[in-house]
C-alpha positions in Angstrom: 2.6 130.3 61.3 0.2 127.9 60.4 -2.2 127.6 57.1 -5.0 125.2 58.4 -7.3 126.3 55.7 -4.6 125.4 53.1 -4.2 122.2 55.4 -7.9 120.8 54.8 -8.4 122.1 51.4 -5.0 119.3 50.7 -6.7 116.5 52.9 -10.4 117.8 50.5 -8.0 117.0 47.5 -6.7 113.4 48.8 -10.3 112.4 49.9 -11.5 113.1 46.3 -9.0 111.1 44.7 -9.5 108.2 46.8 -13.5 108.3 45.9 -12.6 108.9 42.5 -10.4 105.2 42.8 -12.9 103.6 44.7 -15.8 104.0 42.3 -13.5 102.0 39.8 -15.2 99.1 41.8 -18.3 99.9 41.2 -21.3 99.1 39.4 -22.3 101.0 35.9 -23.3 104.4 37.9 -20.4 104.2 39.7 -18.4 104.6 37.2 -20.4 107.5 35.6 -19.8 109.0 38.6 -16.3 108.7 38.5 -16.1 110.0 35.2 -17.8 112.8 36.3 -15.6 113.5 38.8 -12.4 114.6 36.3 -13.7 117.4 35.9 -12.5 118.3 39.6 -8.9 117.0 38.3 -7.8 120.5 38.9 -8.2 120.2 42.8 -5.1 118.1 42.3 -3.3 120.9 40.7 -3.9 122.7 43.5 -2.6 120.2 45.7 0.7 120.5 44.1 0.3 124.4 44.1 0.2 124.5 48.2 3.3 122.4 48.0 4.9 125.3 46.5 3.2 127.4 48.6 4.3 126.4 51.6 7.6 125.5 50.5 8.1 128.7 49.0 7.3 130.6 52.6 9.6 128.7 54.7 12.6 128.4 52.7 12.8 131.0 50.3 14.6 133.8 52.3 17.3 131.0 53.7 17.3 127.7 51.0 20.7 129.0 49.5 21.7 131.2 52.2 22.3 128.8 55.4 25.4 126.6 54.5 24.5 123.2 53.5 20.7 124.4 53.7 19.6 123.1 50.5 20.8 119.3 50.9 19.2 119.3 54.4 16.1 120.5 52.8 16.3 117.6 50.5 16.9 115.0 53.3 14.3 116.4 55.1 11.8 115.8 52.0 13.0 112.6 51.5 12.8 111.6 54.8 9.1 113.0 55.2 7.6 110.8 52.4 10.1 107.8 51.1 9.5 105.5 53.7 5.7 105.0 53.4 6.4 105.6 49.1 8.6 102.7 49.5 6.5 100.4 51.7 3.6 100.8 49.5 5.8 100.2 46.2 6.7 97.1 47.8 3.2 95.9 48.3 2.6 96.7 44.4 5.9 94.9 43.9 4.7 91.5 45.5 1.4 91.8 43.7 3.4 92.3 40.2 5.3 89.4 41.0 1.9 87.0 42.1 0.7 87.9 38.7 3.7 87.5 36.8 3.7 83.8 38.3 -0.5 83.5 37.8 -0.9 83.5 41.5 -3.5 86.6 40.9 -5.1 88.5 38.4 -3.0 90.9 36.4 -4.4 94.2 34.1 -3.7 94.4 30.7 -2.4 97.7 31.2 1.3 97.1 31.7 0.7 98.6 35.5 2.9 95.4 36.5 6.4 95.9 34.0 9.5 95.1 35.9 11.4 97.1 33.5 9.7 100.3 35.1 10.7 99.3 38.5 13.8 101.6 38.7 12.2 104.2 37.7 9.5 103.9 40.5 12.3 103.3 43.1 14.6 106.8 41.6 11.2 108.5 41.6 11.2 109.7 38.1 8.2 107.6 36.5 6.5 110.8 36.4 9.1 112.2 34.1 8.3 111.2 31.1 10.2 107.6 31.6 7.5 105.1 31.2 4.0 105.3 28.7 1.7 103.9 31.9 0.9 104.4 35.3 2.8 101.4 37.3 3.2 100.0 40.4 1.4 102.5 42.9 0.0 104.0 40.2 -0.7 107.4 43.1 3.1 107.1 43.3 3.3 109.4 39.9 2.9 112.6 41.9 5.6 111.9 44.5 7.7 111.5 41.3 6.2 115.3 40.3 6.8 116.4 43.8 10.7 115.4 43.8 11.0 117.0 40.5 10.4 120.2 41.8 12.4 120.0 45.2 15.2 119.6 43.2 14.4 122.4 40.7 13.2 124.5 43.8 16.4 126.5 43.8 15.7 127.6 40.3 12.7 129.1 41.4 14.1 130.7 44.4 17.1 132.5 42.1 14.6 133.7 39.5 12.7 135.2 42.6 16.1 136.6 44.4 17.2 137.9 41.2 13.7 139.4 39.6 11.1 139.5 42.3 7.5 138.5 41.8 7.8 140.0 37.7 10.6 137.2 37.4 8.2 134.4 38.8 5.6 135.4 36.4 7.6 135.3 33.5 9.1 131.9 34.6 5.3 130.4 35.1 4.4 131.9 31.5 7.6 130.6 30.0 7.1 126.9 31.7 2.9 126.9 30.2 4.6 128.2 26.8 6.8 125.4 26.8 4.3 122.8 27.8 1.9 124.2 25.7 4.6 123.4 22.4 5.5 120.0 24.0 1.7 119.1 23.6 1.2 120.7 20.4 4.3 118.6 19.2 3.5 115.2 20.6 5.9 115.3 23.1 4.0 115.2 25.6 1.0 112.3 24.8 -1.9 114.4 26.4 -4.8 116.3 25.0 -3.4 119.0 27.9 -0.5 119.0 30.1 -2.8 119.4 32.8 -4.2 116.1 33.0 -0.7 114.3 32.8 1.0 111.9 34.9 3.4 110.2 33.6 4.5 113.2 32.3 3.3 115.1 35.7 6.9 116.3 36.7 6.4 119.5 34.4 3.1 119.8 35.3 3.6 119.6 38.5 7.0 122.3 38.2 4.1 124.5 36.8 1.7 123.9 39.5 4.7 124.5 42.4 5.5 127.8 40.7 1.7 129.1 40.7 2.4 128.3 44.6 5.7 129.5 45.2 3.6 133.2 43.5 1.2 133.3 45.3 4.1 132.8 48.9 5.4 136.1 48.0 2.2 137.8 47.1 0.7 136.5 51.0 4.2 137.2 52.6 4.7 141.0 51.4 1.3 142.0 50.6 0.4 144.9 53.0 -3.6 144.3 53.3 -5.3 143.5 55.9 -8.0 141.1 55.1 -9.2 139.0 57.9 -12.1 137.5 57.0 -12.1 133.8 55.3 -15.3 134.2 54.2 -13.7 135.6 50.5 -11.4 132.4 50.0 -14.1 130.2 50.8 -16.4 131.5 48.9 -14.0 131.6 45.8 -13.0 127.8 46.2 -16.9 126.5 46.2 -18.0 128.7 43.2 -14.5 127.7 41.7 -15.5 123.3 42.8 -19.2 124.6 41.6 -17.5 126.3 38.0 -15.3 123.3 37.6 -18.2 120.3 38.0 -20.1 122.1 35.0 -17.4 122.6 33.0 -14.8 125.1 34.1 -11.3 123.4 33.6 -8.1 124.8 31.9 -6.1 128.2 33.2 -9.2 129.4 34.1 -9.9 127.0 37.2 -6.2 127.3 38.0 -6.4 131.1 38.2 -9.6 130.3 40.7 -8.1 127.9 42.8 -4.6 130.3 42.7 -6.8 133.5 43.8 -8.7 131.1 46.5 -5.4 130.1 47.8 -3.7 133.8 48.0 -7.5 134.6 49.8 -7.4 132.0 52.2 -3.7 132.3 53.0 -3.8 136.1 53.7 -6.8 135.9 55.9 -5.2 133.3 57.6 -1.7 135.0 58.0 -3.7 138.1 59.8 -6.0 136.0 61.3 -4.8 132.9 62.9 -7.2 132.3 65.7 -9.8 132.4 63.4 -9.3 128.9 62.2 -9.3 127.3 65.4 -12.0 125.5 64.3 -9.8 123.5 61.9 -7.6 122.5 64.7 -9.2 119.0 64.9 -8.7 118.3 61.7 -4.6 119.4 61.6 -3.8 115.3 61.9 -5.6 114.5 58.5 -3.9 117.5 57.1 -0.2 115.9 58.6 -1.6 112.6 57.2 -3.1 113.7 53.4 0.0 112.0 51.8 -0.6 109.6 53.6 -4.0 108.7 52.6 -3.0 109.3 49.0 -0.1 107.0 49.1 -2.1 104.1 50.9 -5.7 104.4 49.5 -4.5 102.2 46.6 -3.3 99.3 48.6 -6.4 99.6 50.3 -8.5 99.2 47.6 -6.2 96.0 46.3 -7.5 94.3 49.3 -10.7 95.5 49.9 -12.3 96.1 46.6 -10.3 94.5 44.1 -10.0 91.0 46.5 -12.9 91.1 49.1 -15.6 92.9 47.4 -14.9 91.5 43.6 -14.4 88.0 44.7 -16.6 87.9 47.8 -18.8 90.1 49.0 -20.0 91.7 45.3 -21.1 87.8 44.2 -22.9 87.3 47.1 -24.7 90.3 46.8 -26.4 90.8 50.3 -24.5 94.5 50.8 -24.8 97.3 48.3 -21.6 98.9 46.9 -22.0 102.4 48.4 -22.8 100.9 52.1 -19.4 98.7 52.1 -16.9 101.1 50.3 -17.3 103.4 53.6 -15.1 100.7 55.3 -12.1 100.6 53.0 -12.5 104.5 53.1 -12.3 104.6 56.7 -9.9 102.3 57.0 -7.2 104.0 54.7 -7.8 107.2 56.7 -7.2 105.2 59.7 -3.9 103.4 58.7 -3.0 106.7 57.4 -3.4 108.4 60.9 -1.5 105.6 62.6 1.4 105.4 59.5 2.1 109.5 60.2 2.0 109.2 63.7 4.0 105.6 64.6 5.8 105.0 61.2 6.9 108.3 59.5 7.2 110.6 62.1 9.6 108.7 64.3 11.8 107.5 60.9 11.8 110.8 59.6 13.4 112.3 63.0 15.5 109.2 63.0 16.9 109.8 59.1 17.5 113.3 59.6 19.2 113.1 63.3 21.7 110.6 61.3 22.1 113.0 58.3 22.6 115.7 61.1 24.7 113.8 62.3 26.9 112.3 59.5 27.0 116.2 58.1 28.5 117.1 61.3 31.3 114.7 61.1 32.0 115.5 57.8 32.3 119.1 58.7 34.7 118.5 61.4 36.8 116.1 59.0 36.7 119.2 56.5 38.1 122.0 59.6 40.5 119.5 60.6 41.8 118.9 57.2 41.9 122.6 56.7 44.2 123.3 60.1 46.2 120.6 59.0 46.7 121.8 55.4 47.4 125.4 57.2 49.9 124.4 59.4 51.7 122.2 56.8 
């Protein structure tokens, strides 16, 4: 079953975020603009809230049931998104170090300390574990993402054990929480909702919202098949949020436009044939998240600030459609040639080194039998 609605709304999500950096280049209006856009921060949130979603539907009835399930599951995350999260660290690693030796320019923002680099390469900078954004500064929600693949089996007990009441008490108990940790500093935001660095328990909220709204789609027993309803719920809910809507009200929106969408689409799946065309963006959104930023290291912050911007012969919003089109393009051609093929190679040699183990294990076992 696929969720190409879900799908595009994602790839909607990444394309926003990569305008919203982009217009960090820009002249005075640009970066009006780009303050305007927080207000559609949320879409993010319901980025991470398909995560869960989808998770949630495919593993839930089997994570801890199948033997050795739950480790496979995490190789096969790992092995979906590291590769390309580590390539693109590496870029932000060579920068660091150029501007550490005076080789190129450097922000004052601690986005180049060192002494965060472990943290970046364990994945747990968005855990609270550095003050700033570093590195890949994008990189935060891969961080938020890991987070809750390994707390996913939490969610999937509270489920087994207490059904959908049980998932709605643990998403009310994780916003209480948050909601203290703000209130008591612990947290440095005006609202959990808008953290990064702290985006892990965000994002666990987020992931839970998602893994919800699985169960709801999966056992619900109507038969909606128009799309028109989820639609129609996620543009007044984008309309609502660019005048102002924010907080658990756009989340409940965007939840309600998900469980709309999904349902429609679970009784419905020819009708979003349409979509089809657009299922290699959807395979490539993390994609164009995680590369968008080195993108616009080279092509805005290099070529258009030193170059192009000085000489002043092209306007800003005629040349920022190339670096756009070029990180969808090198995100196109990274899923396809570069994590695809490592992914299936990193999780035929887990297969495989899980397999010998096993046999190690029986053999040991015989032995100790007939001993």
């Amino acid at each position: 079953m696929h969720f190409r609605v879900l799908g595009f709304w994602r790839v909607l999500a990444a394309f926003l975020v990569m305008i919203f950096h982009y217009l960090s280049y820009g002249p005075a209006d640009a970066l009006e603009l780009a303050e305007r856009m927080r207000s559609l921060m949320p879409l993010l949130d319901m980025f991470l809230m398909i995560s869960g979603f989808l998770i949630m539907l495919r593993y839930a009835d089997r994570l801890l049931v199948e033997r050795g399930g739950y480790m496979s599951f995490l190789v096969r995350r790992i092995a979906r998104f590291y590769p390309l999260y580590l390539l693109t660290l590496l870029y932000f690693v060579a920068v660091g170090a150029a501007a550490h030796l005076g080789l190129a320019g450097s922000p004052d923002d601690g986005r180049y300390d060192f002494a965060a680099l472990p943290a970046n390469l364990l994945l747990v900078q968005g855990w609270g574990f550095t003050d700033v954004l570093t590195f890949n500064y994008v990189g935060w929600t891969l961080s938020a993402e890991w987070f809750c693949y390994l707390t996913l089996p939490l969610v999937v007990l509270v489920h087994r054990r207490f059904g959908l009441l049980g998932l709605a008490a643990l998403i009310v108990a994780v916003c209480v929480a948050l909601e203290m940790a703000v209130a008591k500093g612990v947290i440095p935001f005006e609202s959990w909702m808008v953290a990064d660095t702290w985006g892990a328990y965000r994002a666990f909220a987020d992931f839970a919202i998602g893994a919800f709204v699985a169960v709801l789609v999966r056992d619900s027993r109507w038969e909606l098949r128009s799309h028109a309803p989820g639609w129609a719920l996620f543009g007044v809910g984008v309309v609502l949020m660019w005048h102002g809507l924010s907080g658990y009200a756009a989340l409940l929106l965007l939840a309600i436009s998900i469980f709309l969408a999904a349902l429609a689409e679970r009784n419905n799946q020819d009708a979003t044939l349409p979509l089809k065309p657009f299922d290699p963006l959807a395979m490539a959104s993390f994609s164009i998240y995680l590369i968008h930023p080195v993108v616009a290291s080279l092509m805005l912050g290099i070529l258009w600030r030193k170059l192009l911007e000085p000489l002043g012969f092209i306007d800003f919003y005629a040349y920022w459609l190339a670096p756009m089109a070029v990180s969808v393009v090198l995100a196109l051609l990274s899923a396809r040639y570069f994590e695809a093929p490592l992914g299936k190679l990193l999780n035929e040699r887990f297969a495989s080194i899980s397999s010998g183990a096993g046999k190690m294990t029986r053999r040991a076992a015989r032995i100790t039998v007939q001993n």
